[in-house]
PATOR-264971 format. One record per residue (C-alpha): x, y, z; residue in three letters. Coordinates in steps of 0.2 Angstrom, whole numbers, plus 5000, padded with zeros to 4 digits. Each point is the difference from the previous one (the first is absolute). Layout:
// PATOR-264971
XYZALA/...
// end
This chain:
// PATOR-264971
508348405266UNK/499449815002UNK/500549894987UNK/498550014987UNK/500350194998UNK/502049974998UNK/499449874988UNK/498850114991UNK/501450164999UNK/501549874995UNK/498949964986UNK/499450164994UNK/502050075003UNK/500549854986UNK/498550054991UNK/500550174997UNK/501849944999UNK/499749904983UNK/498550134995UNK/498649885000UNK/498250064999UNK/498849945010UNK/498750004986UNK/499549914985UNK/500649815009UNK/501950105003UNK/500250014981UNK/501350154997UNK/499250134988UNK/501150084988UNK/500150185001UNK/498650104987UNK/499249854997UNK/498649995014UNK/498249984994UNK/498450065006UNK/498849914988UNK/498450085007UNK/500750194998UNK/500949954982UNK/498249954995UNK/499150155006UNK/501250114990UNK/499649884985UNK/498150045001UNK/500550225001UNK/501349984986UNK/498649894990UNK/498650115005UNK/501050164994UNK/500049944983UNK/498049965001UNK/499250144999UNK/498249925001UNK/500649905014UNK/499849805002UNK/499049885007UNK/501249885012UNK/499849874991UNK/500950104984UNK/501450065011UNK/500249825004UNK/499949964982UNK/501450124995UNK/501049965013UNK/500149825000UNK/499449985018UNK/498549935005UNK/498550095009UNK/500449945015UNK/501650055001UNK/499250204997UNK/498449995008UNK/500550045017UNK/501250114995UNK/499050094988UNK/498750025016UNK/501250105012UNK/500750114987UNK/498050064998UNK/499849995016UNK/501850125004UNK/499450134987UNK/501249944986UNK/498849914987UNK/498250054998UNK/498449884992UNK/498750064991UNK/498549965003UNK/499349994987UNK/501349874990UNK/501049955012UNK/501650054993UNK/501550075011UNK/501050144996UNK/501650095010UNK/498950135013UNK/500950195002UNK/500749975017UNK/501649914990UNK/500050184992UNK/499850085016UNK/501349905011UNK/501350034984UNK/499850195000UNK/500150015019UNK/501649895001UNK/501050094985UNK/500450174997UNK/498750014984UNK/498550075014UNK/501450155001UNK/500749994983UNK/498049994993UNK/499450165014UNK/501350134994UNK/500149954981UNK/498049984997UNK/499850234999UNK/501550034990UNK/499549844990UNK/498250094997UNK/500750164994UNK/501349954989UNK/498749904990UNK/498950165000UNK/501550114994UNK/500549884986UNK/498449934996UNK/500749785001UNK/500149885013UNK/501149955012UNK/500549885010UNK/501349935017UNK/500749834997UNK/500949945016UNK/501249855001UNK/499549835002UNK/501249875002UNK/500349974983UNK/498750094991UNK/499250185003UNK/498350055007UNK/498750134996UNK/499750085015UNK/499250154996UNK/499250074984UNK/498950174995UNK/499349994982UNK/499950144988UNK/498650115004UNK/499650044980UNK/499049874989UNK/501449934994UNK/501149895013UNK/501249855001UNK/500649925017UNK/500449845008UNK/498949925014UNK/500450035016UNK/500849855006UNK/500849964982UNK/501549905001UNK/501650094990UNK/501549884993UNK/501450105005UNK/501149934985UNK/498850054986UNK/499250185007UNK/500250185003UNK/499849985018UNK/500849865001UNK/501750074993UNK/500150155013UNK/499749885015UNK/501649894995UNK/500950154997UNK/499750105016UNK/499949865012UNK/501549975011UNK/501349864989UNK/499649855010UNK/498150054999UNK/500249994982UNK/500849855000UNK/498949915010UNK/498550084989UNK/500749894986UNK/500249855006UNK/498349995005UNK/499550094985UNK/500749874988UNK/498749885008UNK/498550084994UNK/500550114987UNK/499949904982UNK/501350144994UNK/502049945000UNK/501250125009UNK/501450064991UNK/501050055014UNK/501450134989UNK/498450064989UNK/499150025019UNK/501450095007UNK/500250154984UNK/498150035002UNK/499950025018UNK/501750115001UNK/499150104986UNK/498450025011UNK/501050045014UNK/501050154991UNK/498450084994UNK/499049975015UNK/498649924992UNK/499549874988UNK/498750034985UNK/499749854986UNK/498649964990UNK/498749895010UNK/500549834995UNK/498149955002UNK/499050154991UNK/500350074983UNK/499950215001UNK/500550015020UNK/501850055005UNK/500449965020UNK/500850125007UNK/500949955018UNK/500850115014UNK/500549915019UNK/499350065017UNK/501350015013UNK/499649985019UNK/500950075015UNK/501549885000UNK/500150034982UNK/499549824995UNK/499049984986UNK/498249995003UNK/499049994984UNK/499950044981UNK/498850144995UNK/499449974984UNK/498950094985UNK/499249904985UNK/500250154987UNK/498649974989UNK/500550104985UNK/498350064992UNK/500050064980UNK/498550074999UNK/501150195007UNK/499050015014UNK/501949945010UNK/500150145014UNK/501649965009UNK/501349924987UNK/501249865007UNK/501550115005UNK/499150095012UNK/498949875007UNK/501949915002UNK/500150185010UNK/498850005010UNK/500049835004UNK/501850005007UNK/499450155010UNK/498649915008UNK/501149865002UNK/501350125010UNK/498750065011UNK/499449825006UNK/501849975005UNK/500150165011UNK/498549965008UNK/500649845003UNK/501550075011UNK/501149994984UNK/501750134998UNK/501049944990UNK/500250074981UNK/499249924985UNK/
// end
């Protein structure tokens, strides 16, 4: 070895010695706190863009982002150009394109979860005449997944791709009770951030042990005056929680009420058992 290499390999040995980066001038980044400015801002523009249904001109997204159209433009260009953003042509105006959709149900188990529930989902809405719906968890929030409407005149349901606040709904309750503790807990924490409800960790506590003793969670719907959401969990083959499968009882008063509640609660649980054992699940419920 002449003596630049020796040179060269002393000074990389003291390098690594006194861990040192070779970036950023040799400043020392503390762990978790590395930036990617470019990436950060093209999560910016899906998150904004979620919440726009209409879409938005660049300029807008700027706007409500506090950065100027510079700083997007480019950016905003290779997302269309990837596949994950989509113009129209007509006003210009970008929206979030399906392959996000796409790459998220290839990459989790809800492509699976979605497959086997979507048939049992179909009949039990035929049988009991309400929809239904699969909320899956999402960091801290839940995610409607999957959905089959009521095939009679009358119907209620979410959207499919409805967010759920796990402190406040149906679904949201037997997802924090079923889910492994430290899933839970970590369910909270981030739950706390978005969620405008306080959590009252002992008055918490008794109302997911409760859920948990009888298997399923029913409450009014905190949202629609006249619908009673009815919840039971779907296991899968490791016995992990997988999702909440929910019914907006719409309780009719005109008599023309074919399945009464309890028995809907029945058949729901039913359905609900049969998802799991198609999922690989054994265990008892």
């Amino acid at each position: 070895m002449n003596r630049a290499a020796r040179g060269y390999a002393q000074s990389m040995t003291a390098r690594a010695r006194k861990h040192t980066p070779l970036y950023r001038g040799g400043a020392s980044v503390p762990k978790g706190n590395y930036a990617a400015p470019a990436l950060e801002k093209a999560f910016d523009i899906i998150e904004l863009l979620a919440d726009t249904p209409r879409g938005a001109l660049v300029s807008e997204m700027a706007a409500r982002l506090n950065r100027s159209i510079g700083e997007l433009f480019r950016i905003v260009i290779v997302m269309e150009k990837r596949g994950f953003l989509q113009k129209s042509p007509d006003t210009d105006r970008y929206t979030v394109a399906y392959k996000i959709l796409d790459l998220a149900y290839r990459a989790t188990p809800a492509q699976e979860i979605t497959r086997i529930a979507a048939p049992r989902m179909e009949s039990l809405c035929l049988a009991v005449e309400q929809s239904c719906h699969l909320v899956v968890p999402n960091g801290g929030t839940g995610l409607v997944v999957l959905r089959q409407d009521n095939p009679s005149v009358r119907s209620f349901s979410l959207r499919l791709g409805a967010s759920i606040d796990l402190l406040k709904s149906c679904s949201g309750h037997v997802i924090l009770a079923f889910s492994r503790p430290d899933q839970t807990e970590h369910m909270l924490e981030l739950a706390q951030k978005t969620s405008d409800a306080t959590i009252e960790r002992p008055k918490l506590a008794r109302a997911l042990r409760k859920v948990r003793e009888r298997g399923f969670e029913e409450m009014s719907s905190p949202i629609t005056l006249g619908v009673t959401d009815i919840s039971c969990p779907v296991f899968g083959f490791h016995g992990d929680l997988m999702g909440a499968l929910t019914i907006p009882f719409l309780e009719l008063i005109d008599g023309s009420q074919k399945v009464p509640l309890e028995d809907t609660r029945r058949r729901l649980q039913e359905t609900a058992r049969m998802i799991s054992r198609s999922l690989g699940y054994h265990g008892t419920d």
